[in-house]
PDB file as gemmi writes it, atoms N, CA and C in Angstrom:
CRYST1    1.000    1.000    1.000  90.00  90.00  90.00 P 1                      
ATOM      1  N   UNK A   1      55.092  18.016 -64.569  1.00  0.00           N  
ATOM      2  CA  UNK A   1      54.949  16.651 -64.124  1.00  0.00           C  
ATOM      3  C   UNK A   1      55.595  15.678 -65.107  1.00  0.00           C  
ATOM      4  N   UNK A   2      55.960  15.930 -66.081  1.00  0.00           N  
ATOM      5  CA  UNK A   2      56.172  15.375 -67.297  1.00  0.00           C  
ATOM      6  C   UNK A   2      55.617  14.921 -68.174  1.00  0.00           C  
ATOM      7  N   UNK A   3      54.409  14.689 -68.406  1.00  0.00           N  
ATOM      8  CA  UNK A   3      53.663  14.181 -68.837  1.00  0.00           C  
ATOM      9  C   UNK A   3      53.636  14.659 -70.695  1.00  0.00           C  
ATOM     10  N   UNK A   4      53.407  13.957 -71.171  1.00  0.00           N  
ATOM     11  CA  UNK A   4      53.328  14.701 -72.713  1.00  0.00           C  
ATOM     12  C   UNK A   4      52.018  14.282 -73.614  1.00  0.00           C  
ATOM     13  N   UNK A   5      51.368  13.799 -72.506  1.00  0.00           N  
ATOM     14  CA  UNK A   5      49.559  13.792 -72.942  1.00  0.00           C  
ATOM     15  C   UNK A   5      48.788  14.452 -72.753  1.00  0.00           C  
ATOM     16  N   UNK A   6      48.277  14.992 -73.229  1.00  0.00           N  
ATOM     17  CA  UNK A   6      46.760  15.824 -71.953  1.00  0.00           C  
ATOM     18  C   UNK A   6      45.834  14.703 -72.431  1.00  0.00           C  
ATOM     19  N   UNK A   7      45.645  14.841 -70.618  1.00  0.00           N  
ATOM     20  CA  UNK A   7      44.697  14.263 -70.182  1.00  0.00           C  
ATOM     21  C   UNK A   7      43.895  14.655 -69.501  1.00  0.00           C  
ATOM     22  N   UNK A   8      42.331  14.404 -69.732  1.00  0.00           N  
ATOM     23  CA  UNK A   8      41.222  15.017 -68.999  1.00  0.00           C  
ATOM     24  C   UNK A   8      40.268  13.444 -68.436  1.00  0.00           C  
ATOM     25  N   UNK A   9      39.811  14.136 -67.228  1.00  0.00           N  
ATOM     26  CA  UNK A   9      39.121  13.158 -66.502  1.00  0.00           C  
ATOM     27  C   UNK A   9      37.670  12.999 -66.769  1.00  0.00           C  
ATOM     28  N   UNK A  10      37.238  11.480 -66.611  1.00  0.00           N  
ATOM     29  CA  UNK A  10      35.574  11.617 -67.128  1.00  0.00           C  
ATOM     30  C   UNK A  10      34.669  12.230 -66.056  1.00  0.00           C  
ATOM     31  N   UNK A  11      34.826  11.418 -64.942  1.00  0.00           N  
ATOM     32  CA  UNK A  11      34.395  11.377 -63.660  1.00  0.00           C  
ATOM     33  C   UNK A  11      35.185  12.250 -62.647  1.00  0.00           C  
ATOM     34  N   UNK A  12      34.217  12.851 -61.759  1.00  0.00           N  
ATOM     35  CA  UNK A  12      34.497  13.089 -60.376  1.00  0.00           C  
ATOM     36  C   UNK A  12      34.184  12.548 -59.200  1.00  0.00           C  
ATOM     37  N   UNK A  13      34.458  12.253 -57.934  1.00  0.00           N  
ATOM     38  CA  UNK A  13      33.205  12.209 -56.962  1.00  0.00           C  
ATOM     39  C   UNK A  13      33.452  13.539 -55.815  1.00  0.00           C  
ATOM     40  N   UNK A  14      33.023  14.744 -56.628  1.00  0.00           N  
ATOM     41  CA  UNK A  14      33.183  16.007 -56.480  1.00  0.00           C  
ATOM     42  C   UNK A  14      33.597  16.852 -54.780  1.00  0.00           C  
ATOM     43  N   UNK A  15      34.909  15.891 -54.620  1.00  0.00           N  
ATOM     44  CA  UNK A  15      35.071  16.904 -53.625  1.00  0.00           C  
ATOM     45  C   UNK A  15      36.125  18.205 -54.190  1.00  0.00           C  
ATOM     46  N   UNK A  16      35.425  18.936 -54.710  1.00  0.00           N  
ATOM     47  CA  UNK A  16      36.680  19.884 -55.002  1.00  0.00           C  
ATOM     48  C   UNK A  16      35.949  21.380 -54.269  1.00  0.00           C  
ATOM     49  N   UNK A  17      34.972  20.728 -53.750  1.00  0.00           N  
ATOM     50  CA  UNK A  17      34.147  22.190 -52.567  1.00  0.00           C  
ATOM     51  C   UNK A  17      33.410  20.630 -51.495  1.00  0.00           C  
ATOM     52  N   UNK A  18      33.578  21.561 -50.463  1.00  0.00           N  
ATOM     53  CA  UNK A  18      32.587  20.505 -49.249  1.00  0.00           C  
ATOM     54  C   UNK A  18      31.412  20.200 -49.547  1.00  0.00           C  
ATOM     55  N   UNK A  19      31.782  18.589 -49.132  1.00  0.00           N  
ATOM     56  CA  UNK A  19      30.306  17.875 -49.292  1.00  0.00           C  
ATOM     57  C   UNK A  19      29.983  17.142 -48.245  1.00  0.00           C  
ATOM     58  N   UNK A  20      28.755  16.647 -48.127  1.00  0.00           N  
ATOM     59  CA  UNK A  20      29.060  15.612 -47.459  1.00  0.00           C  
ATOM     60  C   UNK A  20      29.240  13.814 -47.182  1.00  0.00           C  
ATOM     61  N   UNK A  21      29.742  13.332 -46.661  1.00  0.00           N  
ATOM     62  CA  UNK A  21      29.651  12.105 -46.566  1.00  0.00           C  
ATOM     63  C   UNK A  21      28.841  11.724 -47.647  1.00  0.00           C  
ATOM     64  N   UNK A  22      27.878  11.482 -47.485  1.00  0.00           N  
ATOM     65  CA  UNK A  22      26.563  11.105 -48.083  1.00  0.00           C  
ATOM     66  C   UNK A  22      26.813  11.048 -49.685  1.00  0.00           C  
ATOM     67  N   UNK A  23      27.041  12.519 -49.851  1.00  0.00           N  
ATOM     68  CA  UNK A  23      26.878  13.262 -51.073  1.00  0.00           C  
ATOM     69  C   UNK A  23      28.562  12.598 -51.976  1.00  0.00           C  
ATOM     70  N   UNK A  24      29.283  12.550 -51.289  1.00  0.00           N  
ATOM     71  CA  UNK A  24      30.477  12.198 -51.940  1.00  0.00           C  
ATOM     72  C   UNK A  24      30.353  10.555 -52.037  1.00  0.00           C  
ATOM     73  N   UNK A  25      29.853   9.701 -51.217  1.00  0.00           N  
ATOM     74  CA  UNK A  25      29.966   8.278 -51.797  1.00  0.00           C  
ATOM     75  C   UNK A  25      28.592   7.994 -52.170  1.00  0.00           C  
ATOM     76  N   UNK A  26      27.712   9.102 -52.809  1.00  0.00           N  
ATOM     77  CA  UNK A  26      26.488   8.875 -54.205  1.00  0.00           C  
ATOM     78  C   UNK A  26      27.463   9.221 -55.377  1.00  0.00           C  
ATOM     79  N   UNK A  27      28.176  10.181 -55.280  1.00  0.00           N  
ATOM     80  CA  UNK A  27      29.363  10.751 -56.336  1.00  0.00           C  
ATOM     81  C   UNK A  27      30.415   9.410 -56.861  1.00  0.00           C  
ATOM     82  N   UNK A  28      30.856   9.334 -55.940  1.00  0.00           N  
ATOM     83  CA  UNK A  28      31.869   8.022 -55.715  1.00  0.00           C  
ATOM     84  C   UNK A  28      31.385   6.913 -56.578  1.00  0.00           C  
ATOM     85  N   UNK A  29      29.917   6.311 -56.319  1.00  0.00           N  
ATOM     86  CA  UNK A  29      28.891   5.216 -56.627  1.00  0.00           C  
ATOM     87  C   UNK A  29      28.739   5.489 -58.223  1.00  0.00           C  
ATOM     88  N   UNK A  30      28.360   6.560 -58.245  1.00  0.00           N  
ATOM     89  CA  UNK A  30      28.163   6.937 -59.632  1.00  0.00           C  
ATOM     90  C   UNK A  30      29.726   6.583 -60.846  1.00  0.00           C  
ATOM     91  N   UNK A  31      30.676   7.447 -60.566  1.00  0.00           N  
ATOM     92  CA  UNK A  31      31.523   7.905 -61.176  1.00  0.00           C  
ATOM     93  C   UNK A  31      32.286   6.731 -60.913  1.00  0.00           C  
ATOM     94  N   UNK A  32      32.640   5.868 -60.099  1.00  0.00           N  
ATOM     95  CA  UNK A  32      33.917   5.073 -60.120  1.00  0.00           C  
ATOM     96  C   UNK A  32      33.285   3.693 -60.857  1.00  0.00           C  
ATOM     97  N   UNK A  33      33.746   3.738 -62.182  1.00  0.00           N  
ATOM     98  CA  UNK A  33      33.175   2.573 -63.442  1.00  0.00           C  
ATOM     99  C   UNK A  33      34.202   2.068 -64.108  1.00  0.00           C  
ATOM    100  N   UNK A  34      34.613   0.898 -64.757  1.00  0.00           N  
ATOM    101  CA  UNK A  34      36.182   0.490 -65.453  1.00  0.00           C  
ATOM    102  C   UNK A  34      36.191   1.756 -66.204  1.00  0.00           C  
ATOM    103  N   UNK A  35      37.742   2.016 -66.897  1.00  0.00           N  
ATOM    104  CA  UNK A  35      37.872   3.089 -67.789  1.00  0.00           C  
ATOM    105  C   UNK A  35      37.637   4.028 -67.410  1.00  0.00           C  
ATOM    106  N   UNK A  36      37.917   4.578 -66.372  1.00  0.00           N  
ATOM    107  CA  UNK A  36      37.126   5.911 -66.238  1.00  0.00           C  
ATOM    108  C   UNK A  36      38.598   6.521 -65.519  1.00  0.00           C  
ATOM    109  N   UNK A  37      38.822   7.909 -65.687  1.00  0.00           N  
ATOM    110  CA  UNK A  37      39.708   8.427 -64.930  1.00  0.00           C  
ATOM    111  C   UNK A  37      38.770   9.335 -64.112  1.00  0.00           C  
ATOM    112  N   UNK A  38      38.763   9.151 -62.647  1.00  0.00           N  
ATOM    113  CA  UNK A  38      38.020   9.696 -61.705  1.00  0.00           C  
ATOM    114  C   UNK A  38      38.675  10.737 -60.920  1.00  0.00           C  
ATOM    115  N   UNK A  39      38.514  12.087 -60.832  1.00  0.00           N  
ATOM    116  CA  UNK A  39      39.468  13.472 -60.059  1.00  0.00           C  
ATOM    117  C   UNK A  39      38.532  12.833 -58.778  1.00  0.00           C  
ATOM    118  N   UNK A  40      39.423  12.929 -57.751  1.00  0.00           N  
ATOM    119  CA  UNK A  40      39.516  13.843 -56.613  1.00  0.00           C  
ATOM    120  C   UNK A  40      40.388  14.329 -56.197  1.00  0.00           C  
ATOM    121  N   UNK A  41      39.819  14.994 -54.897  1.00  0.00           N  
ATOM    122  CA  UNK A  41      41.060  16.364 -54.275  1.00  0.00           C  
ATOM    123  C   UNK A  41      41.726  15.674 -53.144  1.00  0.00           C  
ATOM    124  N   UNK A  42      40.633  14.468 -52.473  1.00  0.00           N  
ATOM    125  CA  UNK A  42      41.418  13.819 -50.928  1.00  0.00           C  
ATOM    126  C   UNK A  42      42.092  15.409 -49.632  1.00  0.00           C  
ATOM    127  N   UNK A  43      40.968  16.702 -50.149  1.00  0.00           N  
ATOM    128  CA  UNK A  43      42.146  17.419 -49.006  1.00  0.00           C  
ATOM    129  C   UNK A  43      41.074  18.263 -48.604  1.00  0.00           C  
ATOM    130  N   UNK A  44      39.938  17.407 -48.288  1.00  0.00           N  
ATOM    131  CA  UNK A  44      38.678  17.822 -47.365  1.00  0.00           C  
ATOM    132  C   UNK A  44      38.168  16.961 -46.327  1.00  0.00           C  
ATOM    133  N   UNK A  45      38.161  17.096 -45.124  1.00  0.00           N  
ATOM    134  CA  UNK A  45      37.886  16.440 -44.170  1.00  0.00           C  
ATOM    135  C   UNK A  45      36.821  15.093 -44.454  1.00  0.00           C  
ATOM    136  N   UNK A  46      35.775  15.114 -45.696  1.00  0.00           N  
ATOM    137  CA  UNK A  46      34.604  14.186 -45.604  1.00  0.00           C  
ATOM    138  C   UNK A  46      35.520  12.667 -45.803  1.00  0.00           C  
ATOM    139  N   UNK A  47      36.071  12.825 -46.977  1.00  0.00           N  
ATOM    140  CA  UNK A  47      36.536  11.871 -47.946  1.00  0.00           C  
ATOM    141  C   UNK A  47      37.716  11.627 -46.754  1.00  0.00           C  
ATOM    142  N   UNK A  48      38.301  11.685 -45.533  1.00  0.00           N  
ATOM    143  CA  UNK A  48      38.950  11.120 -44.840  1.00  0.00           C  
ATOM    144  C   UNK A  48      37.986  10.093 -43.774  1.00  0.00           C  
ATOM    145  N   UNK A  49      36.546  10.743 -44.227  1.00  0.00           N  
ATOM    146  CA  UNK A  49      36.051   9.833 -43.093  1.00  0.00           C  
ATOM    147  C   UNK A  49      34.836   8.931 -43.571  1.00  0.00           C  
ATOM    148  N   UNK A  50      35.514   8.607 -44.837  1.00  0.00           N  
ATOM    149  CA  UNK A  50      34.460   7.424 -46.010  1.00  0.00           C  
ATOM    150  C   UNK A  50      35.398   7.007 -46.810  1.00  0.00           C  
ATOM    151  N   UNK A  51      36.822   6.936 -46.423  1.00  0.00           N  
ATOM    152  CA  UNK A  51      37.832   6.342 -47.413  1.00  0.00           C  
ATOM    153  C   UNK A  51      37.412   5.219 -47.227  1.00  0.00           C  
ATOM    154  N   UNK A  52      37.487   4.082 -46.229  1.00  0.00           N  
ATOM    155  CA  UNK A  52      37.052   2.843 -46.560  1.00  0.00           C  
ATOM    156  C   UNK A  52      36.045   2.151 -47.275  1.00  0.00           C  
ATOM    157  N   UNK A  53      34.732   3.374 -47.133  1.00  0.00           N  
ATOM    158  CA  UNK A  53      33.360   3.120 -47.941  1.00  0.00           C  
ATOM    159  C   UNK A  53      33.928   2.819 -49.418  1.00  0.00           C  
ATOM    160  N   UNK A  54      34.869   4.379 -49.569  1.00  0.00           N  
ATOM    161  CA  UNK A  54      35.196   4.180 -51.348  1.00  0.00           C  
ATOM    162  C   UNK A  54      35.799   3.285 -51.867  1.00  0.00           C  
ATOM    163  N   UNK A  55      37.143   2.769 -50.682  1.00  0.00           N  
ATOM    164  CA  UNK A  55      37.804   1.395 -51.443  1.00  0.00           C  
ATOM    165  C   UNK A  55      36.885   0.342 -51.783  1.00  0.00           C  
ATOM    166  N   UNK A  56      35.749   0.282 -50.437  1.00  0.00           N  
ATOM    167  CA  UNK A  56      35.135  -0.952 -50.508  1.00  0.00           C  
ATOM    168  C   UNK A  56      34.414  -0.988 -52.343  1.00  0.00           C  
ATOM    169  N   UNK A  57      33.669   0.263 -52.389  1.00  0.00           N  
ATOM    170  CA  UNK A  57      32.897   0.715 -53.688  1.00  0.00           C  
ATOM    171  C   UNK A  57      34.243   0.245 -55.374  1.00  0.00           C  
ATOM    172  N   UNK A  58      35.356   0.320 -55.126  1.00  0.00           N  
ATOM    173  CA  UNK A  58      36.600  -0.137 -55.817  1.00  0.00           C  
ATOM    174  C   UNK A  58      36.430  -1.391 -56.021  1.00  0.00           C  
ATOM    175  N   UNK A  59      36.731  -2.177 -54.917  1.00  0.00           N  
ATOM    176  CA  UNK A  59      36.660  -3.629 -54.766  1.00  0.00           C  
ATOM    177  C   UNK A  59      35.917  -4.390 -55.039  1.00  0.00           C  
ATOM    178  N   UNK A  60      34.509  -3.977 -54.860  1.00  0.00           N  
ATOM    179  CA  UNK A  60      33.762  -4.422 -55.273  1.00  0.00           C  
ATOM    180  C   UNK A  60      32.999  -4.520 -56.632  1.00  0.00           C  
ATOM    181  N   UNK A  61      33.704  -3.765 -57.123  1.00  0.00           N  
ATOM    182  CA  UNK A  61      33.594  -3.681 -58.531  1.00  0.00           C  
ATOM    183  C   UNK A  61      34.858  -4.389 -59.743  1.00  0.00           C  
ATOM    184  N   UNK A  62      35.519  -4.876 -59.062  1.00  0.00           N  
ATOM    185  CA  UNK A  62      37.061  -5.556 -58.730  1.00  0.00           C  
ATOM    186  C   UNK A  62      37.854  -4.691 -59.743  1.00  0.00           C  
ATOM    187  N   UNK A  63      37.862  -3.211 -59.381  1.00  0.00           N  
ATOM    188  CA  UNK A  63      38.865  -2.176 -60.075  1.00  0.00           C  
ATOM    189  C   UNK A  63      40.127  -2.502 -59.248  1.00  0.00           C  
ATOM    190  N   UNK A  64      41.060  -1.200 -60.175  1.00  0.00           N  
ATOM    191  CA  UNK A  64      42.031  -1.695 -59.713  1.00  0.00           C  
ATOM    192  C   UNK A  64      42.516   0.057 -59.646  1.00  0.00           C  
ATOM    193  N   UNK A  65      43.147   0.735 -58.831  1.00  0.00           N  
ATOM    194  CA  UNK A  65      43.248   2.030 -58.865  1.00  0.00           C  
ATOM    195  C   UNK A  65      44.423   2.215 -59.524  1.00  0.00           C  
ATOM    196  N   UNK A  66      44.909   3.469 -60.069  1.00  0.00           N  
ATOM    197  CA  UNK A  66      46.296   3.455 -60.704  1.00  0.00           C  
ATOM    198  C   UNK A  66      46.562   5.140 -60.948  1.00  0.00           C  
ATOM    199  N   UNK A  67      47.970   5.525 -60.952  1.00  0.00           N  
ATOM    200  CA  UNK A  67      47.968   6.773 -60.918  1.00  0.00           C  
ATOM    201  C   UNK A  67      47.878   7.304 -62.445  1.00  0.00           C  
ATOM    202  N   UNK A  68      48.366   8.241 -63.287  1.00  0.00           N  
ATOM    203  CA  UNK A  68      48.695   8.865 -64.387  1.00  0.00           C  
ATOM    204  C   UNK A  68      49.805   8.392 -64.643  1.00  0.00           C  
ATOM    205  N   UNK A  69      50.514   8.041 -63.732  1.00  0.00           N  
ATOM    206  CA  UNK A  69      52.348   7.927 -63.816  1.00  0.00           C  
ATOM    207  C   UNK A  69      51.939   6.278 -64.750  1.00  0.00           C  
ATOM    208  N   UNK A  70      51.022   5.225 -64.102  1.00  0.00           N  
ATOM    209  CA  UNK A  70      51.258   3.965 -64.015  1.00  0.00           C  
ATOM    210  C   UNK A  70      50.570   3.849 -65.511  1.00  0.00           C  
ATOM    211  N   UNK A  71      49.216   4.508 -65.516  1.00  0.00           N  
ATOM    212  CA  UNK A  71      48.661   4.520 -66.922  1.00  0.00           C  
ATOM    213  C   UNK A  71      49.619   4.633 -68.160  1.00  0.00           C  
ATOM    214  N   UNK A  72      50.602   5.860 -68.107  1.00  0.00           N  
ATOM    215  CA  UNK A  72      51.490   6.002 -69.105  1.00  0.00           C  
ATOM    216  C   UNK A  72      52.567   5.367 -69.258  1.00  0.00           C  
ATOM    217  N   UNK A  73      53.210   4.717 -68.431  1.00  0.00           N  
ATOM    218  CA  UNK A  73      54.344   3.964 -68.226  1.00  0.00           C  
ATOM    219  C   UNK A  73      54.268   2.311 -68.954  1.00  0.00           C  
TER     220      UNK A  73                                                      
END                                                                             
């Protein structure tokens, strides 16, 4: 990727096995805080159908999302 940092993430909002709804935006709630680099996978059906919940949970916290690329650059 290019990267010449390692970098490790604090937070998850653990979809990296099925969850549900529910369970991923208590995850989400928890874990998405300033400073924080938050993993997800985005390639499980839940988190397609609470993406708006999570932006809203973003916004309202008035984050700002950003990739690895944008952090290092």
């Amino acid at each position: 990727m290019g990267y010449h940092t390692i970098t490790m993430w604090s937070a998850t909002i653990g979809d990296d096995r099925l969850i549900n709804e529910d369970q991923l935006i208590a995850n989400a709630t928890r874990s998405v805080q300033p400073q924080q680099i938050v993993l997800g996978h985005a390639n499980l059906p839940p988190i397609t159908h609470c993406f708006d919940q999570l932006l809203g949970i973003i916004a309202s916290r008035n984050l700002q999302p950003v990739t690895l690329a944008g952090v290092f650059s």
